[in-house]
Each structure stands twice: as C-alpha cells, then as structure tokens.
C-alpha positions as CSV (number, residue, x, y, z in Angstrom):
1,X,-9.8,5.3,21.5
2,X,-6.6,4.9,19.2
3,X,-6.3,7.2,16.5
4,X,-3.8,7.9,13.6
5,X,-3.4,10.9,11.0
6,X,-3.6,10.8,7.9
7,X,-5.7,12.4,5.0
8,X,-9.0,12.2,4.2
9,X,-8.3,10.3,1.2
10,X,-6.8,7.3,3.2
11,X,-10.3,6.8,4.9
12,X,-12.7,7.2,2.3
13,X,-12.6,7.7,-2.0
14,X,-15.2,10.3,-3.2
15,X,-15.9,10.1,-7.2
16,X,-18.6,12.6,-8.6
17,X,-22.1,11.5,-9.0
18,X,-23.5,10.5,-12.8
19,X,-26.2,12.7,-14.8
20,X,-29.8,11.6,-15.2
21,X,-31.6,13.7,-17.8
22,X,-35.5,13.8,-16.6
23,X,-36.0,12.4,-20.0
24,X,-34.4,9.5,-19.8
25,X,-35.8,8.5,-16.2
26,X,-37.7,5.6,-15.5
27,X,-40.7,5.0,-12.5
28,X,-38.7,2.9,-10.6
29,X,-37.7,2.7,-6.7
30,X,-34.3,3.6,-6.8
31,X,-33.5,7.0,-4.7
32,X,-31.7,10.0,-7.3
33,X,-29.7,11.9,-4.8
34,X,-29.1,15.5,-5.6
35,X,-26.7,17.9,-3.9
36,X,-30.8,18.4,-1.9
37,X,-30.9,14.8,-1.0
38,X,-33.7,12.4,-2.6
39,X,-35.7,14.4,-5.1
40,X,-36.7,11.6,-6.9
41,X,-36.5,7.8,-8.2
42,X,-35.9,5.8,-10.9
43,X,-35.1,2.4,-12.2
44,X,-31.9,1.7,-12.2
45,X,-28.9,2.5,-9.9
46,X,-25.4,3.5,-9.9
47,X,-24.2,2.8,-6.5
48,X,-24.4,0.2,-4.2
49,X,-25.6,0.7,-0.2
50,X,-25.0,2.0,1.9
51,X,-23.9,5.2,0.4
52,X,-22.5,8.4,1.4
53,X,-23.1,11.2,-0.9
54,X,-22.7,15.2,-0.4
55,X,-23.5,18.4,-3.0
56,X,-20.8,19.5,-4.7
57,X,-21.7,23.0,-4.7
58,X,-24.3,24.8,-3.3
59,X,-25.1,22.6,-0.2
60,X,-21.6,22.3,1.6
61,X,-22.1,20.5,4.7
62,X,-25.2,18.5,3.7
63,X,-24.8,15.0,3.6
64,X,-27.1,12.0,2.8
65,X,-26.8,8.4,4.0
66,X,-28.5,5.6,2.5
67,X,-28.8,1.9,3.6
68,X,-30.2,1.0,0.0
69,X,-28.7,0.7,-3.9
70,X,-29.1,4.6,-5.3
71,X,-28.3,7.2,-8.1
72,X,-25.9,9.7,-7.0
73,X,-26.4,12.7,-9.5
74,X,-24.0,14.5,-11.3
75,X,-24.5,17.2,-8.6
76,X,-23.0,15.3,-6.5
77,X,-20.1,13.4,-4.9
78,X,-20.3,10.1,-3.4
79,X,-18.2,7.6,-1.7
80,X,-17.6,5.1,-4.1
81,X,-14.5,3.4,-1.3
82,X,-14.6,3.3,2.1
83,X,-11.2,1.7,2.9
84,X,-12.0,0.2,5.8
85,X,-14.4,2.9,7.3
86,X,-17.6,2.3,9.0
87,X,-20.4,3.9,6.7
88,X,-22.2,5.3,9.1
89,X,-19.0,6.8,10.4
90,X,-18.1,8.3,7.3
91,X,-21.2,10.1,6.5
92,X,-20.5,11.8,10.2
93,X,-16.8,12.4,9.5
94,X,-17.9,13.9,6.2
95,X,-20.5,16.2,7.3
96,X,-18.1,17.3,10.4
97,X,-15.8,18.2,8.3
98,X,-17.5,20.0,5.2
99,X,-19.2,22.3,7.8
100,X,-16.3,24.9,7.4
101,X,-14.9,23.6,4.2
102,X,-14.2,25.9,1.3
103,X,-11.8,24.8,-1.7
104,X,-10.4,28.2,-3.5
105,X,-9.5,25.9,-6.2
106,X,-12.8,24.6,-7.6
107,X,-14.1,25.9,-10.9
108,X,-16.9,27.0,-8.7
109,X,-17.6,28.0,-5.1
110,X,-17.6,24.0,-3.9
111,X,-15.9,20.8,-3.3
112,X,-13.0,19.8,-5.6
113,X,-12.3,15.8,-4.2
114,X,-9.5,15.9,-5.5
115,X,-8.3,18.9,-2.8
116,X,-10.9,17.1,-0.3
117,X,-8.4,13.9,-0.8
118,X,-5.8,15.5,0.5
119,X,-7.3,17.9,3.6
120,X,-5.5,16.1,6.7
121,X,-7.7,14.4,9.8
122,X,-7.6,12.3,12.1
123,X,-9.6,9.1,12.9
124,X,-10.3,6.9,15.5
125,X,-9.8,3.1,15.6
126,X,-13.3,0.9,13.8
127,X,-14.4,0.1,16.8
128,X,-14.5,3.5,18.6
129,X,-16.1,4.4,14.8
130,X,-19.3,2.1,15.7
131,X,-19.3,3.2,19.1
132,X,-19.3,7.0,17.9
133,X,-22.1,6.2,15.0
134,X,-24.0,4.3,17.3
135,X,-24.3,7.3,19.8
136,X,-25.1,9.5,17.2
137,X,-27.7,7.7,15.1
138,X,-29.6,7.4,17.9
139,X,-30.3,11.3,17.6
140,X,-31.1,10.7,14.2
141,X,-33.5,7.8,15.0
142,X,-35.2,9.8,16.8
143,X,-35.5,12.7,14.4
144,X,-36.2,10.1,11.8
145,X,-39.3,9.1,13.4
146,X,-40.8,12.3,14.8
147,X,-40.4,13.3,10.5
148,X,-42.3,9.7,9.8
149,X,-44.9,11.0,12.4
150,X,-45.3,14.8,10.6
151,X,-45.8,13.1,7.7
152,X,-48.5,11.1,8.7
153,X,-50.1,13.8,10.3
154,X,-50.0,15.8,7.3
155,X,-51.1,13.0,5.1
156,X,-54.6,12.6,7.5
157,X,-55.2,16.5,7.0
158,X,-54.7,16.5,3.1
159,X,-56.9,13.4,3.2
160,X,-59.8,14.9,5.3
161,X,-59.7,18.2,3.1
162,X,-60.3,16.2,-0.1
163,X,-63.0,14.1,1.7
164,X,-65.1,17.2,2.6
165,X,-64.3,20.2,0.1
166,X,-63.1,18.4,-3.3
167,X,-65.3,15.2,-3.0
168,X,-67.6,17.3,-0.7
169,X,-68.4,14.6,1.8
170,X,-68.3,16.7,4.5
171,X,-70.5,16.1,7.7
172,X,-74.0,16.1,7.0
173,X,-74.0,16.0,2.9
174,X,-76.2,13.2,2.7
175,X,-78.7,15.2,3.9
176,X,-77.8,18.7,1.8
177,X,-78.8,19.8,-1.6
178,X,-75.9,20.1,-4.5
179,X,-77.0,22.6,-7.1
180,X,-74.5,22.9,-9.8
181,X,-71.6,22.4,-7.8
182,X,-72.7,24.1,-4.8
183,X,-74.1,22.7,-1.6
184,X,-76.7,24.6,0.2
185,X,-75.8,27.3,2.3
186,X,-71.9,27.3,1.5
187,X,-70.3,30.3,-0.5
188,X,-68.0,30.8,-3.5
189,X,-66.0,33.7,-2.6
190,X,-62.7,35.2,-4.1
191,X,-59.4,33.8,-1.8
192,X,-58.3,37.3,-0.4
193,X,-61.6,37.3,1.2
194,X,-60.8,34.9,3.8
195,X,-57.1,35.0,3.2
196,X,-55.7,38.0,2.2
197,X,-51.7,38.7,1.4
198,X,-49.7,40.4,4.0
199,X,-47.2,43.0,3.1
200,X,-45.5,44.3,6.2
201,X,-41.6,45.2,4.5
202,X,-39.1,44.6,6.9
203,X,-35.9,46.4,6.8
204,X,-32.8,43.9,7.7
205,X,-30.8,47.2,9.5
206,X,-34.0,47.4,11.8
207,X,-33.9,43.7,12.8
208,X,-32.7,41.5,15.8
209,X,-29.7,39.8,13.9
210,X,-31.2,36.0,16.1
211,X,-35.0,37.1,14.1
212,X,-36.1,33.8,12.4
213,X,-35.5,34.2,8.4
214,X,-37.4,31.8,6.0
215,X,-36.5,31.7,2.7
216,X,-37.5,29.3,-0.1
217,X,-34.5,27.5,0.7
218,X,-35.8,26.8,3.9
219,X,-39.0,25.8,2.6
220,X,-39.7,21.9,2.1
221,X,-41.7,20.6,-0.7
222,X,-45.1,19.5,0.2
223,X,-45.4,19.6,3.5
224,X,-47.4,22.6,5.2
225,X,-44.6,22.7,8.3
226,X,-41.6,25.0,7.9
227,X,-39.5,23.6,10.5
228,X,-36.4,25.1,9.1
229,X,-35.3,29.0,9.1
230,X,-32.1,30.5,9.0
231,X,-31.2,34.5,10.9
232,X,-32.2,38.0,9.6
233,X,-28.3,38.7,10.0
234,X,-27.5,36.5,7.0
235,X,-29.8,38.8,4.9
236,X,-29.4,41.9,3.6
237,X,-32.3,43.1,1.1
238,X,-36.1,43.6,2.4
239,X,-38.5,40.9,3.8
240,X,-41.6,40.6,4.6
241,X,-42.7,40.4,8.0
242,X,-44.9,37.0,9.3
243,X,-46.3,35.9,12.8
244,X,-46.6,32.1,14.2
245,X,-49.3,30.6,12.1
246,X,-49.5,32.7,9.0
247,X,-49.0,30.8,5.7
248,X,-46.0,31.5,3.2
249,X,-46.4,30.5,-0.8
250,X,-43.5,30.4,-2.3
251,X,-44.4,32.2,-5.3
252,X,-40.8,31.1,-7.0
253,X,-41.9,27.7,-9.1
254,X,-44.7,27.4,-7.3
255,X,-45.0,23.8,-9.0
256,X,-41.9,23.1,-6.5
257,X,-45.5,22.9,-3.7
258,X,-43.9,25.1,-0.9
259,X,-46.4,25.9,0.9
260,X,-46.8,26.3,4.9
261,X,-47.5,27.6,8.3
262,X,-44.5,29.1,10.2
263,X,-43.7,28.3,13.7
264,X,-42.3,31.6,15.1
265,X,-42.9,35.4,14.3
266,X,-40.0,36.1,11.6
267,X,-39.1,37.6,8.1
268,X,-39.6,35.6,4.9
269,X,-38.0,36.1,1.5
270,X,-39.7,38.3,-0.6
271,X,-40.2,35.7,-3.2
272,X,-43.1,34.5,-0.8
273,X,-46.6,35.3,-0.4
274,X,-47.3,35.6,3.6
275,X,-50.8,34.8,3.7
276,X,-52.9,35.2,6.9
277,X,-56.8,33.9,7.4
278,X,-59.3,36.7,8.5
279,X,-60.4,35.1,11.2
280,X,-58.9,32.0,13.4
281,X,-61.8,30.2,12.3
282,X,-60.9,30.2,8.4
283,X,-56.8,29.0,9.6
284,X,-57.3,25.2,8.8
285,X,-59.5,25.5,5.3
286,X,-57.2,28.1,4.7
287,X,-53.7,26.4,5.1
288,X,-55.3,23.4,3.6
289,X,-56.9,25.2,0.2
290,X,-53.7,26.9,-0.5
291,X,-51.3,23.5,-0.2
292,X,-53.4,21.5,-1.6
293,X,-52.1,19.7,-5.0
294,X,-55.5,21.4,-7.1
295,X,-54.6,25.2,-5.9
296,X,-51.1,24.8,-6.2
297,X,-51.9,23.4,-9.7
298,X,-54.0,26.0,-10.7
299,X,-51.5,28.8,-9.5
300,X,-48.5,27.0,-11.8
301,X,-50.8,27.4,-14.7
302,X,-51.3,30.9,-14.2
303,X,-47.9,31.7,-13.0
304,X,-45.7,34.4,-14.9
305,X,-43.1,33.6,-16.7
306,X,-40.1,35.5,-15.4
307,X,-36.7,36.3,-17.0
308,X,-35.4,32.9,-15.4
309,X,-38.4,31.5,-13.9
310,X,-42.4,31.7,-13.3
311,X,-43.9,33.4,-10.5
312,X,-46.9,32.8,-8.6
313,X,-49.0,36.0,-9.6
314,X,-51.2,37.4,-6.7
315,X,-53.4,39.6,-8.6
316,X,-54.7,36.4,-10.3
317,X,-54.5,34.1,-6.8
318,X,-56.4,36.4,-4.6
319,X,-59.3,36.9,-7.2
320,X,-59.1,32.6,-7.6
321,X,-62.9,31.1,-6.5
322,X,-63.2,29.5,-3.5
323,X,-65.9,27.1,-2.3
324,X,-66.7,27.8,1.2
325,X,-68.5,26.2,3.2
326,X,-70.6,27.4,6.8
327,X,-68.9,28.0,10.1
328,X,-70.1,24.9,11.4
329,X,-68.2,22.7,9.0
330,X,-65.3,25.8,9.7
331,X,-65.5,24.6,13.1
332,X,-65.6,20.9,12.9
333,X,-62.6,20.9,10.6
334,X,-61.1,23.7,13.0
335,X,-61.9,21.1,15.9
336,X,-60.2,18.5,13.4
337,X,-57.1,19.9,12.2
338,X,-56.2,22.3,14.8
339,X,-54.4,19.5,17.2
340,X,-52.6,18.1,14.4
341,X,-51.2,21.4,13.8
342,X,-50.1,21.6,17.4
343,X,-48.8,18.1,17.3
344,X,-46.5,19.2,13.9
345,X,-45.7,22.1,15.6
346,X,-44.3,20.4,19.2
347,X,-42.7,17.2,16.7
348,X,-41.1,20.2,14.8
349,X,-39.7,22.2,17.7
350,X,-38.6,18.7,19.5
351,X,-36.5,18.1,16.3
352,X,-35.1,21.3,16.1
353,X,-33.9,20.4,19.4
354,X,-32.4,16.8,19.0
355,X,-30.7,18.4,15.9
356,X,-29.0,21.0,17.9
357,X,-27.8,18.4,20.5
358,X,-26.4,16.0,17.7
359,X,-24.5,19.0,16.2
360,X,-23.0,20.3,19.4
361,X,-22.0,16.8,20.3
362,X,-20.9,15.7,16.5
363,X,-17.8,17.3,16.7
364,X,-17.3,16.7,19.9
365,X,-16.7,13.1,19.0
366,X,-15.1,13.6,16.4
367,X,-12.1,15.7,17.7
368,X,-11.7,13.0,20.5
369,X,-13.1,15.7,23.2
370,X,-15.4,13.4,24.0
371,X,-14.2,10.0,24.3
372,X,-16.4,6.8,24.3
C-alpha cells in the first residue's frame, strides 16, 4: 500500500448536520440521523448517499453509514466532501480515529470540525481503501444480518403474544367460554404476583471491575435483547444487581420502550426496574406483557413526572391487572418462545464477538500493521 500524510481535512469535509423540529416532520422514508444513529424518518432529505455522519457530542466514536439520501441532524456532523475518498473507507477512518478523540476547544465536551480538519493522518492509496473496506464490511455484513434475524425473531414473539393474550386466540379458544373479558379458567392477577421487582443494591467498591453494567444507554429501543453492556468499573454510584434472564424496564421515559432480558449476571442502572418471573414457567408471558406496546403504554400514562423527566412508578406497575392465563397455555407459549430466546441470545453473543474482531482488526488496518 502507498500512503501519504496529510490532515484529515484533505481526505474528507465534515459540515454540521441541519435541525428538524418534531413539528415540522413529515411521514416520509428518509432516515433522520441523530448523534444515536436513525431514530426516525421523514420526507425530505438533506444529504445525498452514501453518507458518513458522527455525534457531535455525547457519542464520540459512533459513526453511521448510509447507502441512501438522509437527514443529518443538527446533532450531528456529516461528510458533506469526500475528496476522493472511498465512503466506506471514510466512515472506518472516521470511527478509528474519534475512538480516542477529545477536542479541549469545543464549546462542549465534543467534536469541533474545524480542529477535527486539521488532526494529522495518514492514508492509504484508493485502492488499498477498497481493499481495507471490503475486508471489513464483511464483519459488518455479518453483524447486519444476525440483527435482521433478532429482529425477526422478536417480531414472531410480539406477534404470537397479541394472537393469544390481547386478541385471545390462544390454543383451544374456540372451544372456551369468554365472560366479560375473561376466558374460563384464566386469572386476573396484580403483575408483582408473577413478576415481582428485584432490589438487590450493589455497591461498585464491592464489584469485579470486568462485571457486566447495563445502563439505559445500553438499552435499545424495542427490542427485548440487551446485547450491549458496558463494566462496573466505569461506575461509581449503586446498582442493582440482575442474573441471566431477568427483565430490566427502564423506568427513565419509559415511552422510549426499553425493555428486555439480560444475557449475563451483572449490575443495572438504578434508573431500571430488574424484574424477575416467579417461576420459569411465567419467563415468556412475562418478558412479553412487560414489552409489549399496551403495558409500556399504560406505564407512560401513569409515569411521574420528575424534575427533568417521568418515571416509570412501581408502586402503580406492580398493582397493574394482568390477564393470566393456565399453565398449559404457560407451557405451550414457554414451549414457543423459549428457543427463540436462545436463538437471540446465541445471534447476540455471536455479534458481540464479530464486533470485537472488527475492532481489534480496524486499527490494525488502518495504521498499515496489517497490510492487504
């Protein structure tokens, strides 16, 4: 590979993203990236693809690639030139090199481009650029599609859940009596009766620095598996204890739908609700009542309203009505549900591994320790 120095600004221009008022957004199928990445879409669009965009502050390090026309927010930066540079390339580059990056002359703990311009690199020729993106996109394929398979996963449990317990065409109702709501021989029952809170405080002193942390940054919205968790050492305040399988609500927003099952034992945030069925049997109905969009609506209406933000308040969740049905429709959805949760759970782990491999070889690459 031939490759030159220069700065960053001589490989790609970055120019700050636009705002995009919520009400002045139209349904449309144009991505709005945020300094989180797509959180939502709209009509029009501001940049042409592909596109590189990273947060300005608050996210350093994360950075978004998109193959289609898009809305960079005003949260953002994006490349609006890429002199030359292979897109794909320059999302890498970018990403490699915010990873460390810290300006001390932004207005706020972030990215100033115009210091960003000037940070010196080096760069490889555009053909050893394709190469490179080539060999790393192929991690990302792969990532990409065990995410496309989680999703559908998820979407077939959500779906099954409001086949049998909201449209209650569960196995066998053609043949059961409905009185006033209620089939025979199935229960209405307060939540903390099958899934009651947890609240084992965890001092950070007392924890294994590598213990999994999940806070509501960690937490994605609506999908029940938290793949993502950071380490007790980067905490300092107390958390609340969970094991493999217990279910955190964020209780923060709780509009924002983070709700899941964790992976590993670990700490959570305070500003969740660990949440952990009675029995094994209730794990599936459980996960799948508390996630689903009419709980999680109900739970937003009753939320307090903080001195910045509503809460999730337990003492009205835990007395919320819940239609339960018998242990054999417990086990038939158990029967159901269970693999998928093992599948999500060995897609998750196999991402978590591809990511680490992409990220040890990323810079790799892109020092020239690796040549291709």
């Amino acid at each position: 590979m031939k490759w030159r120095s220069c700065k960053l600004g001589d490989v790609i221009k970055l120019q700050r993203g636009h705002d995009l008022p919520e009400r002045v957004r139209q349904e449309g199928e144009i991505p709005v990236v945020t300094s989180s990445g797509i959180t939502g879409f709209h009509n029009e669009a501001k940049a042409k693809g592909p596109g590189v965009v990273t947060g300005r502050y608050g996210t350093l390090g994360e950075v978004f690639y998109l193959e289609q026309d898009y809305w960079p927010h005003n949260t953002t930066l994006y490349v609006v030139d890429f002199k030359g540079t292979h897109p794909r390339f320059a999302s890498y580059f970018l990403s490699n090199l915010l990873r460390n990056y810290q300006s001390d002359k932004a207005a706020v703990p972030g990215i100033d481009r115009n210091v960003l311009h000037e940070v010196k690199v080096r760069v490889p020729d555009p053909d050893s650029q394709k190469v490179i993106s080539e060999k790393i996109q192929a991690y990302d394929e792969s990532i990409e599609n065990n995410r496309r398979r989680m999703e559908l996963l998820e979407k077939a449990a959500r779906l099954l859940y409001q086949e049998w317990f909201v449209r209650l065409k569960f196995p066998g109702h053609e043949h059961t009596r409905i009185t006033k709501g209620i089939p025979e021989g199935w229960r209405v029952l307060p939540l903390n009766e099958i899934c009651p809170d947890l609240r084992d405080a965890a001092n950070p002193a007392d924890l294994e620095g590598d213990t999994p942390y999940i806070g509501l940054e960690h937490m994605p919205r609506r999908s029940i598996t938290l793949h993502e968790w950071g380490r007790a050492e980067e905490v300092t305040s107390t958390k609340l204890r969970f094991k493999s399988g217990d279910i955190l609500f964020g209780k923060i927003r709780p509009y924002f739908h983070k709700v899941g099952f964790a992976l590993t034992d670990g700490v959570s945030s305070s500003d969740s609700i660990v949440l952990r069925p009675v029995a094994e049997i209730f794990h599936s109905f459980a996960l799948l009542t508390v996630s689903s969009d009419w709980f999680v609506a109900v739970v937003s209406k009753t939320a307090k309203e903080g001195s910045k933000m509503p809460r999730a308040d337990w003492n009205l969740m835990e007395k919320h009505k819940i239609l339960v049905p018998p242990n054999s429709i417990m086990v038939a959805l158990q029967e159901i549900v269970t693999p998928m949760i093992e599948q999500l759970r060995m897609l998750a782990f196999a991402n978590q591994k591809l990511r680490a491999a992409r990220d040890l070889l990323l810079p790799r690459l892109m020092s020239g320790e690796i040549t291709v």
